[in-house]
ROLOMAR-195306 format. One record per atom (N, C-alpha, C, O): atom name; residue in one letter; x negated, z negated, y negated; residue number from 1. Coordinates in pm, whole numbers, plus 32768, in hexadecimal, padded with zeros to 4 digits. Each point is the difference from the previous one (the first is absolute). Layout:
% ROLOMAR-195306
<atom: CA, rest: A, x: X, z: Z, y: Y, nr: NUM>
...
//
This chain:
% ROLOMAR-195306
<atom: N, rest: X, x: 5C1D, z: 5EDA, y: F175, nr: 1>
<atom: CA, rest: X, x: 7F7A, z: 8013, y: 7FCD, nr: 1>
<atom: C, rest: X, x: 7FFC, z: 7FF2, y: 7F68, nr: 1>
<atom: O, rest: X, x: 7F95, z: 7FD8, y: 7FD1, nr: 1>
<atom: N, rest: X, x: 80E0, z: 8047, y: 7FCD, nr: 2>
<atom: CA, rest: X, x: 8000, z: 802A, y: 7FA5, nr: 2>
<atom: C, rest: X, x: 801B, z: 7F84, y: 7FAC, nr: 2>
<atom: O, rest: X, x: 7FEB, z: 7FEF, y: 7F88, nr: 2>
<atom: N, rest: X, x: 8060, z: 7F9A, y: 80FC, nr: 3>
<atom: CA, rest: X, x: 7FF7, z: 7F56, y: 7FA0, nr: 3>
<atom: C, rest: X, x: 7F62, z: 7FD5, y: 7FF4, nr: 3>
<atom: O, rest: X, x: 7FCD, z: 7FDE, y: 7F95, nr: 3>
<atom: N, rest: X, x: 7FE8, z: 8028, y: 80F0, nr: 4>
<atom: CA, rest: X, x: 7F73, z: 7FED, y: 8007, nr: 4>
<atom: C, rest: X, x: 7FB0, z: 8022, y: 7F8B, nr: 4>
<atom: O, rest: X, x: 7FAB, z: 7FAC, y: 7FE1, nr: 4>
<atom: N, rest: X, x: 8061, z: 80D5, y: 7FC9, nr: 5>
<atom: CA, rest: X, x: 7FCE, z: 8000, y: 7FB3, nr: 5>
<atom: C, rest: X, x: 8017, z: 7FCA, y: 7F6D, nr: 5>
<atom: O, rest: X, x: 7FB1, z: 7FDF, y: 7FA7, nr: 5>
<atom: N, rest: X, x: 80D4, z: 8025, y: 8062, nr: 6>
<atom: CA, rest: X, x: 8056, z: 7FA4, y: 7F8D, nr: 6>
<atom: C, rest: X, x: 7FAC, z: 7F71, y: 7FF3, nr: 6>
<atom: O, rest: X, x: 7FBD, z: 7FDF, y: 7F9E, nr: 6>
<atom: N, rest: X, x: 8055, z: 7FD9, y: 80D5, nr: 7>
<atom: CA, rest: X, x: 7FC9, z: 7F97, y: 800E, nr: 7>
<atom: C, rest: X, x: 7F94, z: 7FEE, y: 8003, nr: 7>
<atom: O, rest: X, x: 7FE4, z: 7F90, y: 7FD5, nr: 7>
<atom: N, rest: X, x: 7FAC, z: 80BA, y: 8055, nr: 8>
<atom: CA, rest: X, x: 7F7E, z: 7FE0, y: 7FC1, nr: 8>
<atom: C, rest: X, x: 7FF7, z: 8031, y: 7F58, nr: 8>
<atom: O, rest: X, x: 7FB9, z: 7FBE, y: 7FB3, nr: 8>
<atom: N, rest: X, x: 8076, z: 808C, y: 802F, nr: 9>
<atom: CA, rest: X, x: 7FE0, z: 8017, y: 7F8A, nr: 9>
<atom: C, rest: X, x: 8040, z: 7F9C, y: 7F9D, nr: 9>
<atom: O, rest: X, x: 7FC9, z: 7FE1, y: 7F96, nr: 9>
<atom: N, rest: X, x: 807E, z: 8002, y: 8083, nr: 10>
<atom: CA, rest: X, x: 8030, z: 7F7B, y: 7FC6, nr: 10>
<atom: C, rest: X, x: 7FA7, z: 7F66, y: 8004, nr: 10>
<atom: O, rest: X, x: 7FE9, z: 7FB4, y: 7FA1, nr: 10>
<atom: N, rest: X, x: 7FF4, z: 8040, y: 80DF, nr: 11>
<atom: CA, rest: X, x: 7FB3, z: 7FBC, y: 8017, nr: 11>
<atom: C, rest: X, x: 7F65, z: 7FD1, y: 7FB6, nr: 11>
<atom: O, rest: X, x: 7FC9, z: 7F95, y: 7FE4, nr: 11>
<atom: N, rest: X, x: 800D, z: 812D, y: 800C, nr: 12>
<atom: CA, rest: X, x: 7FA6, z: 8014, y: 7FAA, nr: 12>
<atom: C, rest: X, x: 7FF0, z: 7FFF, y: 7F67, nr: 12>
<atom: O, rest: X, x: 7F9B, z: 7FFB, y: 7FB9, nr: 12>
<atom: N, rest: X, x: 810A, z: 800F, y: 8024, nr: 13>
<atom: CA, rest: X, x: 7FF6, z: 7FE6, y: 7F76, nr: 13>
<atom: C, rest: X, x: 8002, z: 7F85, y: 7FDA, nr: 13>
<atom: O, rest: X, x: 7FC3, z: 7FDD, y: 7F9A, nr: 13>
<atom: N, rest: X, x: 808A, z: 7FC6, y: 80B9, nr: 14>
<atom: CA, rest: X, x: 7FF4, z: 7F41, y: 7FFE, nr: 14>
<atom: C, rest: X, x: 7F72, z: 8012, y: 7FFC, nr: 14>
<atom: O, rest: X, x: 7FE0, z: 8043, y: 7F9D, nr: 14>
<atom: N, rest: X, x: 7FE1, z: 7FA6, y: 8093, nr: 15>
<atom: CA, rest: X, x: 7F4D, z: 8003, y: 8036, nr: 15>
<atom: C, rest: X, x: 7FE1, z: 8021, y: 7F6F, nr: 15>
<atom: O, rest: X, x: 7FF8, z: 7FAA, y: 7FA8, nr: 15>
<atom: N, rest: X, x: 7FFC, z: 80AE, y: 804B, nr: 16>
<atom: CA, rest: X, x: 7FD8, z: 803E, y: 7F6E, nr: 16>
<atom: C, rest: X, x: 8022, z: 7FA2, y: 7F93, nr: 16>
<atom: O, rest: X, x: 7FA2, z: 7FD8, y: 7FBC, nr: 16>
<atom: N, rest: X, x: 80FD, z: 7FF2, y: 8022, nr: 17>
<atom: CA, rest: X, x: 8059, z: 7FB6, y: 7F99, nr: 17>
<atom: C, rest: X, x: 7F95, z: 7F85, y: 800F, nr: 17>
<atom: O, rest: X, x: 7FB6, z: 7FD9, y: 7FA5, nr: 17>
<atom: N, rest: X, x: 8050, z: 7FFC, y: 80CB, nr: 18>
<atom: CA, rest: X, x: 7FB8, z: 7F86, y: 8003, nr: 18>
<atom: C, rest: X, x: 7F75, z: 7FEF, y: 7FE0, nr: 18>
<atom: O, rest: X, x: 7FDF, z: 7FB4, y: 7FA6, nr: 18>
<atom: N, rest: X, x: 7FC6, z: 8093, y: 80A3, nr: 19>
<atom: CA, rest: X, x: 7F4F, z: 8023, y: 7FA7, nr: 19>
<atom: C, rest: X, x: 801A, z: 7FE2, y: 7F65, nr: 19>
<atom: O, rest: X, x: 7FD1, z: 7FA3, y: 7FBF, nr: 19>
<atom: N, rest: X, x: 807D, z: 80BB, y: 8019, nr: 20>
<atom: CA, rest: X, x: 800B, z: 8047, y: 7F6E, nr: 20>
<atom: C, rest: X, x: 803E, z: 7F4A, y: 7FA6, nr: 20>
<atom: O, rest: X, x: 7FF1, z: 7FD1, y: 7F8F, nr: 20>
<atom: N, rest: X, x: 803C, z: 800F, y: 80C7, nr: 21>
<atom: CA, rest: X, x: 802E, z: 7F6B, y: 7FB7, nr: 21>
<atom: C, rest: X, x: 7FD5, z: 7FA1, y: 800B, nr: 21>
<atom: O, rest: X, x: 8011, z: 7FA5, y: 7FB0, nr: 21>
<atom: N, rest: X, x: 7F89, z: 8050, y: 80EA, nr: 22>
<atom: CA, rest: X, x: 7FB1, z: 7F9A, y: 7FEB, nr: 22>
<atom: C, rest: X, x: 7F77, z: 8031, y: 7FBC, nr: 22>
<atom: O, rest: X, x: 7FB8, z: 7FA7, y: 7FD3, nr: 22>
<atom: N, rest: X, x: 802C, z: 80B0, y: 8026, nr: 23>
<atom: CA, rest: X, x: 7F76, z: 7FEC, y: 7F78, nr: 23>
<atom: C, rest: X, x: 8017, z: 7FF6, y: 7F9D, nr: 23>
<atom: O, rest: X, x: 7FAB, z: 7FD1, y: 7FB5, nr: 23>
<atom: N, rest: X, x: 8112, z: 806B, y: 8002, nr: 24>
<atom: CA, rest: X, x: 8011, z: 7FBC, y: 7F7B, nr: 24>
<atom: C, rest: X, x: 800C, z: 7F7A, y: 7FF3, nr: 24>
<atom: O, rest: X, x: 7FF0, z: 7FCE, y: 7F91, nr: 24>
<atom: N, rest: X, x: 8033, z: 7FDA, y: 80EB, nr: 25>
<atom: CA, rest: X, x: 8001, z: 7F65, y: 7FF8, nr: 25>
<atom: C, rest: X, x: 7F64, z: 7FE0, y: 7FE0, nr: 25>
<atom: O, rest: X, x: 7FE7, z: 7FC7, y: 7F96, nr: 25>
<atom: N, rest: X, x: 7FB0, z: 805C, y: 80C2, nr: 26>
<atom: CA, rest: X, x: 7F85, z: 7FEF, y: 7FF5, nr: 26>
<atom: C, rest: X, x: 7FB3, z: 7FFF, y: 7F86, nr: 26>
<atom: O, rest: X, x: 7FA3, z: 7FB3, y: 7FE6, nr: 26>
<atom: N, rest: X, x: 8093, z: 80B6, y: 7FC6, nr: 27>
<atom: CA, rest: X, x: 7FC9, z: 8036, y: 7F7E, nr: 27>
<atom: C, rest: X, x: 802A, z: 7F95, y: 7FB3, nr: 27>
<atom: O, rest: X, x: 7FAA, z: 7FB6, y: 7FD0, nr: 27>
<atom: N, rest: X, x: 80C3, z: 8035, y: 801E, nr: 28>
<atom: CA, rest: X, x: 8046, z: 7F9F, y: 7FBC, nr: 28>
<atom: C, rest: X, x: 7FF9, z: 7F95, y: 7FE2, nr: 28>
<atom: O, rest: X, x: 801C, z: 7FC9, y: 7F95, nr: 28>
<atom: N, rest: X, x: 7F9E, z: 7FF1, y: 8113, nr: 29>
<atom: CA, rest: X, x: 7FDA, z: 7F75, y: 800B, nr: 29>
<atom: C, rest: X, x: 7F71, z: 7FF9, y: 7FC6, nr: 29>
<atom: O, rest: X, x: 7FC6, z: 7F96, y: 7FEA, nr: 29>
<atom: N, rest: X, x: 8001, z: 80F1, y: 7FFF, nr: 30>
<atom: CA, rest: X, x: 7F5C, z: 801C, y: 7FD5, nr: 30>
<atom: C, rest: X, x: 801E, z: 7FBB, y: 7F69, nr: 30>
<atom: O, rest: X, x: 7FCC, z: 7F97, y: 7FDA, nr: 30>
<atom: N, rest: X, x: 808D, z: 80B6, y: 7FDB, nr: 31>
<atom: CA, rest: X, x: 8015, z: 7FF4, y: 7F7C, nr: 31>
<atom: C, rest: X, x: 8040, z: 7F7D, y: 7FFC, nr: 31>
<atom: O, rest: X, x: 7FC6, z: 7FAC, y: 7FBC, nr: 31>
<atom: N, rest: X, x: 8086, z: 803C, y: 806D, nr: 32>
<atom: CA, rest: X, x: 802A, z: 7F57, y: 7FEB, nr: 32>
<atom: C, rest: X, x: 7F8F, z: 7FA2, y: 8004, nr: 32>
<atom: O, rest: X, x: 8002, z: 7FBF, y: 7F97, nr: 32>
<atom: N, rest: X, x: 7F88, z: 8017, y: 80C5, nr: 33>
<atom: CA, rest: X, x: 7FBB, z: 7FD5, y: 804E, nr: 33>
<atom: C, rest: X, x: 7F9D, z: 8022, y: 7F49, nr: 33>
<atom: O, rest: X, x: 7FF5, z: 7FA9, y: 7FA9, nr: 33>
<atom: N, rest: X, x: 7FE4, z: 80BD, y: 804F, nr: 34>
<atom: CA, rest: X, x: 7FAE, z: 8013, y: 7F74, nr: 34>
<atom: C, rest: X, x: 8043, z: 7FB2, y: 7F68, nr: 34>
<atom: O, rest: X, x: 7FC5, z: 7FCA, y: 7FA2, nr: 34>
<atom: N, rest: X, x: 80D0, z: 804C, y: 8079, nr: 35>
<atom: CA, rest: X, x: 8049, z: 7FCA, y: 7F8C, nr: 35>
<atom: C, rest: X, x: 7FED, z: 7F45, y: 801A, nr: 35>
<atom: O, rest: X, x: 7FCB, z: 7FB1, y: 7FB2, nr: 35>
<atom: N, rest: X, x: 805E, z: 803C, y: 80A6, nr: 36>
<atom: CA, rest: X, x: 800A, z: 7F61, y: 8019, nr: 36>
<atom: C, rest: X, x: 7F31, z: 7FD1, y: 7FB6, nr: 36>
<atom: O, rest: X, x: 7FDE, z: 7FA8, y: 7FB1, nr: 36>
<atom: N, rest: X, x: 7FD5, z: 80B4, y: 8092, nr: 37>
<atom: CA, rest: X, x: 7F67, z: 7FD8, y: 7FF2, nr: 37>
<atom: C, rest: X, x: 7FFF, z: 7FFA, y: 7F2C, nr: 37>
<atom: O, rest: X, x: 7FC4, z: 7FB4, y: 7FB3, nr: 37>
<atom: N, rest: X, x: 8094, z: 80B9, y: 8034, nr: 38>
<atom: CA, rest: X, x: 7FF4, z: 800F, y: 7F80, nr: 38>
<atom: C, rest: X, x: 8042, z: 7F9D, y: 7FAA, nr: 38>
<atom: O, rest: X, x: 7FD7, z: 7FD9, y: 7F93, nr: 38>
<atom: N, rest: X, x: 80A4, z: 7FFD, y: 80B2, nr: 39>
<atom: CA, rest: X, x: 8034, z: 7F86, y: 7FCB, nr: 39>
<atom: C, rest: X, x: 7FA9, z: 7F77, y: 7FDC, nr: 39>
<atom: O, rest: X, x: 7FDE, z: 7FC6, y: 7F99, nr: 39>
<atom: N, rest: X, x: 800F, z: 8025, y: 8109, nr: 40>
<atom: CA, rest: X, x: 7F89, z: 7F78, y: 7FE5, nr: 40>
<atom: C, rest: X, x: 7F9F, z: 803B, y: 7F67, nr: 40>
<atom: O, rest: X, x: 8018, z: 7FDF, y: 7F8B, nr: 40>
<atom: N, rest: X, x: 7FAB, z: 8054, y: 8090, nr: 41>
<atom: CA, rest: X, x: 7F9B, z: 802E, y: 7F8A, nr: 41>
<atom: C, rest: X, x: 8041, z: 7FE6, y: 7F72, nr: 41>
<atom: O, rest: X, x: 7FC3, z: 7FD3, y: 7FA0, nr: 41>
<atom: N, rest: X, x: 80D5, z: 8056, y: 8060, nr: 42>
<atom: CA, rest: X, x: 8028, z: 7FE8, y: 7FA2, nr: 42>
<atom: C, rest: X, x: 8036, z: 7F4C, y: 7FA9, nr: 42>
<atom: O, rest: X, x: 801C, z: 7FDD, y: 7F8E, nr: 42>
<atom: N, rest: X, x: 7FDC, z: 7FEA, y: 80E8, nr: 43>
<atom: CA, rest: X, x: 8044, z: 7F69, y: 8003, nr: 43>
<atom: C, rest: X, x: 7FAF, z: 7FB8, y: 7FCA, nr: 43>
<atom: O, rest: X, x: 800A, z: 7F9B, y: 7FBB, nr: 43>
<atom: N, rest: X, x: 7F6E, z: 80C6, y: 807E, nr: 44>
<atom: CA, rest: X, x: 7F80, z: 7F8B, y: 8005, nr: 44>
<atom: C, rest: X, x: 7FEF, z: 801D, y: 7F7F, nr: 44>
<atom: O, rest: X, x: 8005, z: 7F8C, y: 7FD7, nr: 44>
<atom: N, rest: X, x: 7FEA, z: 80B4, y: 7FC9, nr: 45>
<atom: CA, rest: X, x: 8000, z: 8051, y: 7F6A, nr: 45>
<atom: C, rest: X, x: 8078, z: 7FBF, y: 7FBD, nr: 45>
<atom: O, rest: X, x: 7FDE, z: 7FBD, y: 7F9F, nr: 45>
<atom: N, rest: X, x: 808A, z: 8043, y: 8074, nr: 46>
<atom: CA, rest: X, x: 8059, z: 7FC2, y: 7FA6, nr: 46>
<atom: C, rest: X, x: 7FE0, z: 7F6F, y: 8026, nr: 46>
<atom: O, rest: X, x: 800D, z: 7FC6, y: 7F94, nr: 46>
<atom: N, rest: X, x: 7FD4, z: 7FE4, y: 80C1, nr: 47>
<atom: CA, rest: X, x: 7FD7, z: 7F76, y: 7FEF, nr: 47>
<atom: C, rest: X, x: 7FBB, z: 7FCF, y: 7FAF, nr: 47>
<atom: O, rest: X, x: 8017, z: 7F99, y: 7FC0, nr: 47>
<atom: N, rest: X, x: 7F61, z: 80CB, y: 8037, nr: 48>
<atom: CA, rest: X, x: 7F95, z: 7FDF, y: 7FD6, nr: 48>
<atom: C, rest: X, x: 8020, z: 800D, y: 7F6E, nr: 48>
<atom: O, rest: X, x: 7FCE, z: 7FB7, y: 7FAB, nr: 48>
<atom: N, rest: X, x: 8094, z: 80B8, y: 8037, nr: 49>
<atom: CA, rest: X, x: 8020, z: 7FFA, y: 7F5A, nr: 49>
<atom: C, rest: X, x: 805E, z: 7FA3, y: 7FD5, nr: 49>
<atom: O, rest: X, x: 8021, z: 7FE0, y: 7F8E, nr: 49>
<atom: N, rest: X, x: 8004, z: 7FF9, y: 80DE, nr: 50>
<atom: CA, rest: X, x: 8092, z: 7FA5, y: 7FBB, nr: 50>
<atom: C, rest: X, x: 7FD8, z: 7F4E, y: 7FDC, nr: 50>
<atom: O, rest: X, x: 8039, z: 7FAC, y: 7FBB, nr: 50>
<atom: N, rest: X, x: 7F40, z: 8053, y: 80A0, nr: 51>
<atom: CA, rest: X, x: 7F87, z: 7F7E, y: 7FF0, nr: 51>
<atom: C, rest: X, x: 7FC8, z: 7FF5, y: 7FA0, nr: 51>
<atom: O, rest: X, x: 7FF0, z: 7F90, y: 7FD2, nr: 51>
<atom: N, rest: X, x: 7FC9, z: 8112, y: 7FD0, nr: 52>
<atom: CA, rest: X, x: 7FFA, z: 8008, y: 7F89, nr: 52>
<atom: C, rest: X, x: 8021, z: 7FE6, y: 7F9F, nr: 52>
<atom: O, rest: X, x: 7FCD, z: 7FC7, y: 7FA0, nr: 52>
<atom: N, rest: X, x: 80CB, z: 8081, y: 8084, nr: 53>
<atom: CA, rest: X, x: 8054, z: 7FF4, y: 7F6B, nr: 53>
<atom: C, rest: X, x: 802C, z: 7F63, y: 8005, nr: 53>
<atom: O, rest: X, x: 7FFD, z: 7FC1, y: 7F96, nr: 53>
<atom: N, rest: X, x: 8039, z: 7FE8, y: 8108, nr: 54>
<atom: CA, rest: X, x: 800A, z: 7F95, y: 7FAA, nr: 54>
<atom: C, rest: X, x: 7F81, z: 7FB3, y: 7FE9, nr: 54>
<atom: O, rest: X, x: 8016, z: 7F87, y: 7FFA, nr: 54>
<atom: N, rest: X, x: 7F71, z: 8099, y: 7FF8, nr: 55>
<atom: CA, rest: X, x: 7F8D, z: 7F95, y: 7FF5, nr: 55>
<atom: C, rest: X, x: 801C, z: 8013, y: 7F31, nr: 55>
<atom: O, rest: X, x: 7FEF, z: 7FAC, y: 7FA8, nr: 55>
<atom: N, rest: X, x: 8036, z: 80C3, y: 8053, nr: 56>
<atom: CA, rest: X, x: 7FFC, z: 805B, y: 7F5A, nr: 56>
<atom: C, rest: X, x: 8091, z: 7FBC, y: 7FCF, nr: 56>
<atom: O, rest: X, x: 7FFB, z: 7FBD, y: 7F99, nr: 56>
<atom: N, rest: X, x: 8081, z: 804E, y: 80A7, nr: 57>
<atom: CA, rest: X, x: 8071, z: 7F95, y: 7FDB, nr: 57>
<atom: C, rest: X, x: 7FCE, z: 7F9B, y: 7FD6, nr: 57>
<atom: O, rest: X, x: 7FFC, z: 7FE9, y: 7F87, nr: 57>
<atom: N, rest: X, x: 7FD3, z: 7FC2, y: 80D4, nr: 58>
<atom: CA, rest: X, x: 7FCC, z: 7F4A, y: 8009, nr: 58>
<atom: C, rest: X, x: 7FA9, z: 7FFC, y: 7F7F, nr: 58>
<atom: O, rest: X, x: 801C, z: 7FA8, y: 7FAD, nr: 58>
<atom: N, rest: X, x: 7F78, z: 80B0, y: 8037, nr: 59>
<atom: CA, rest: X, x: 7FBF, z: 8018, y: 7FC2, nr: 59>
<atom: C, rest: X, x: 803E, z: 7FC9, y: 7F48, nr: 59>
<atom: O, rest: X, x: 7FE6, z: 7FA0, y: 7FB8, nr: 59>
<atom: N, rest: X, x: 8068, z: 80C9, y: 803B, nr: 60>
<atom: CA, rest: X, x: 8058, z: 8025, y: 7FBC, nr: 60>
<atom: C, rest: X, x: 804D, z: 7FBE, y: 7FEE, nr: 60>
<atom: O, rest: X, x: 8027, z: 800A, y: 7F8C, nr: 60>
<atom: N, rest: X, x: 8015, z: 7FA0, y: 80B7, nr: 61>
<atom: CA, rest: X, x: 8052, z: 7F88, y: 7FCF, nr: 61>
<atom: C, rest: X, x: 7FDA, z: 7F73, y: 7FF6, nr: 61>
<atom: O, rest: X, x: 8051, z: 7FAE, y: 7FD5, nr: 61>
<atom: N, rest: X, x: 7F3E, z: 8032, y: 804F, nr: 62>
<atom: CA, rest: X, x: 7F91, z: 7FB7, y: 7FDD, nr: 62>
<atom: C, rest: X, x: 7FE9, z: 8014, y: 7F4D, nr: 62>
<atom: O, rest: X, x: 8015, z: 7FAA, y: 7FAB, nr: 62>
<atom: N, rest: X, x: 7FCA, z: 80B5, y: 8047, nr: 63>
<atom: CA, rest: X, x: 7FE3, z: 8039, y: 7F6E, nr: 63>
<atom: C, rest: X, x: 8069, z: 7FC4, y: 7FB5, nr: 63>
<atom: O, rest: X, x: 7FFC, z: 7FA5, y: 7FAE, nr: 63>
<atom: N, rest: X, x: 806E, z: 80A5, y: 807F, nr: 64>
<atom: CA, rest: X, x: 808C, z: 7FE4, y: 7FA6, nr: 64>
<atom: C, rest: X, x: 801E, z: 7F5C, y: 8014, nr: 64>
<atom: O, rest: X, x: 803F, z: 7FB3, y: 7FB8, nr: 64>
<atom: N, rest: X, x: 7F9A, z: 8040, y: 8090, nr: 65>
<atom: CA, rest: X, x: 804D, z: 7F48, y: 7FF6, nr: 65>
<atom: C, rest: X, x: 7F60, z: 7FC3, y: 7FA2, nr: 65>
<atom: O, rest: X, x: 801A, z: 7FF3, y: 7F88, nr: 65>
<atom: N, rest: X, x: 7F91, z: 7FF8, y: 808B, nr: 66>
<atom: CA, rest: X, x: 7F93, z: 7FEE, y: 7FDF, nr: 66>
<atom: C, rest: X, x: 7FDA, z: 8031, y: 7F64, nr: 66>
<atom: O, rest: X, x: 7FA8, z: 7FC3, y: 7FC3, nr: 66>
<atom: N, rest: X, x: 80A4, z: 80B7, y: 7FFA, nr: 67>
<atom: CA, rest: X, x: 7FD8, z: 8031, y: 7F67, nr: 67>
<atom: C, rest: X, x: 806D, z: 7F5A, y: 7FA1, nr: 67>
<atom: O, rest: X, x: 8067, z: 7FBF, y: 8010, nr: 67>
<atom: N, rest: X, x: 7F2C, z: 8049, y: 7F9C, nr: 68>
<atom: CA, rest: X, x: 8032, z: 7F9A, y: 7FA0, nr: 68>
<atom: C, rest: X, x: 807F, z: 8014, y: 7FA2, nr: 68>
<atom: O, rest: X, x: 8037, z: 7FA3, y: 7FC4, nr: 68>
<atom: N, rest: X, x: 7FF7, z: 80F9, y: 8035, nr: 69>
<atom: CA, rest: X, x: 805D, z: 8035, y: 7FAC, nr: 69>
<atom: C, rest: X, x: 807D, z: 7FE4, y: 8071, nr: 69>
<atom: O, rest: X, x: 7FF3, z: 800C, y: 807A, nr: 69>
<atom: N, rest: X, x: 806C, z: 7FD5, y: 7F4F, nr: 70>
<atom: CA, rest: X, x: 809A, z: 8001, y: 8040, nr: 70>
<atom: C, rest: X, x: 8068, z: 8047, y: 7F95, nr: 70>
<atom: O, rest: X, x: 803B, z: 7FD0, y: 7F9F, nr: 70>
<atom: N, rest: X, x: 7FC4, z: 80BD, y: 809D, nr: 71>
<atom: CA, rest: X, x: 8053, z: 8044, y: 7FD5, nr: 71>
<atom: C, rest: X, x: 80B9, z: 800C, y: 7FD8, nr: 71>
<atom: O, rest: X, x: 8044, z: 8035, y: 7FA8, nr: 71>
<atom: N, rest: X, x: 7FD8, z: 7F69, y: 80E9, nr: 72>
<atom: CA, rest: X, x: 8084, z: 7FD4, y: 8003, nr: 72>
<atom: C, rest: X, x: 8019, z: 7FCC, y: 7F6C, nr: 72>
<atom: O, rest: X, x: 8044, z: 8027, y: 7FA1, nr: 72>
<atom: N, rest: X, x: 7F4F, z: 7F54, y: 8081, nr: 73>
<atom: CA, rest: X, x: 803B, z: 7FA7, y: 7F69, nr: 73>
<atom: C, rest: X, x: 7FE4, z: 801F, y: 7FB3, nr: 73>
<atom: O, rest: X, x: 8059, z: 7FE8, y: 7FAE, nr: 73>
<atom: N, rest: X, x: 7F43, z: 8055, y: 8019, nr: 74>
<atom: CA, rest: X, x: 8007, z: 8084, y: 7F77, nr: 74>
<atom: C, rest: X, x: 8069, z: 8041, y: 7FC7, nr: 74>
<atom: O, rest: X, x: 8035, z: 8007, y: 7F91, nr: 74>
<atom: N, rest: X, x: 7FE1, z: 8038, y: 810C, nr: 75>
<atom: CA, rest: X, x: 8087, z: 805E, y: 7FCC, nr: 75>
<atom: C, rest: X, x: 8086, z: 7F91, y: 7FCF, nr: 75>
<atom: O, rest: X, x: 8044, z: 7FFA, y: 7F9A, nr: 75>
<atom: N, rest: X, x: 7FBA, z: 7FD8, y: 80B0, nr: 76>
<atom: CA, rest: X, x: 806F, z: 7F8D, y: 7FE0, nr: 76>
<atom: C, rest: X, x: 7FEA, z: 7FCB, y: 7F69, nr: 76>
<atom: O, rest: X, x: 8069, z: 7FFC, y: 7FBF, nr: 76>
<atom: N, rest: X, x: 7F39, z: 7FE4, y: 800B, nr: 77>
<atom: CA, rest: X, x: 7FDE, z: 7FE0, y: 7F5A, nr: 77>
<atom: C, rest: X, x: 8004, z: 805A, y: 7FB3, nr: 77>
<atom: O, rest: X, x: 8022, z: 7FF2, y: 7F8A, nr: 77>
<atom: N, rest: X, x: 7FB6, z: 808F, y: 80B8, nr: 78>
<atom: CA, rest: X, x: 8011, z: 804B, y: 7F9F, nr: 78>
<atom: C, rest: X, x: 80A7, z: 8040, y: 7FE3, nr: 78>
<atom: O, rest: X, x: 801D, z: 804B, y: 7FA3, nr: 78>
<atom: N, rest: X, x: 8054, z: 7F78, y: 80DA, nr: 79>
<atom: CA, rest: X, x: 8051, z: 803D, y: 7FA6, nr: 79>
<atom: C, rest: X, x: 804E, z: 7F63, y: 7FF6, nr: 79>
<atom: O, rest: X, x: 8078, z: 801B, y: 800A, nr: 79>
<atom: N, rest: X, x: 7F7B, z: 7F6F, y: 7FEA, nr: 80>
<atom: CA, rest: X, x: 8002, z: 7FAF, y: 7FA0, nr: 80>
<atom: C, rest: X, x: 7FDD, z: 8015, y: 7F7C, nr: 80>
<atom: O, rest: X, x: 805A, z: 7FDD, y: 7FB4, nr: 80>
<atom: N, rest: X, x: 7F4A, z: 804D, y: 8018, nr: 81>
<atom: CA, rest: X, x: 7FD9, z: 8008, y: 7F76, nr: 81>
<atom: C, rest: X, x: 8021, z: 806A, y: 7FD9, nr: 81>
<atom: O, rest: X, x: 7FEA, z: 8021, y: 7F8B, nr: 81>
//
């Protein structure tokens, strides 16, 4: 009689171990499932800035090739003379 109860109670604590671990899987996959949603959000935000900055690069080196001053060969004359 006295394994019978061994064994359910054992039984009952598996039962228990297991509930108790599959809703921390559940929870988990909640928060992952929110993180992954938060990611995208984030991808889509760093694209959109990284389209920016190079429209502001291009921009910018447009300028620099395009200014009439050439600094290189300046410097270069000036330590000639």
């Amino acid at each position: 009689m006295i394994e019978w109860i061994i064994i359910g109670g054992i039984s009952v604590a598996i039962y228990i171990i297991l509930y108790k671990y599959e809703k921390r899987i559940e929870n988990m996959q909640n928060k992952i499932d929110e993180n992954f949603n938060n990611i995208k959000k984030h991808h889509e935000k760093i694209d959109k800035n990284k389209n920016r900055l190079d429209e502001h690069y291009n921009h910018i080196e447009k300028l620099w090739v395009s200014s009439p001053l050439d600094y290189k060969h300046k410097k270069e004359e000036q330590k000639e003379n």
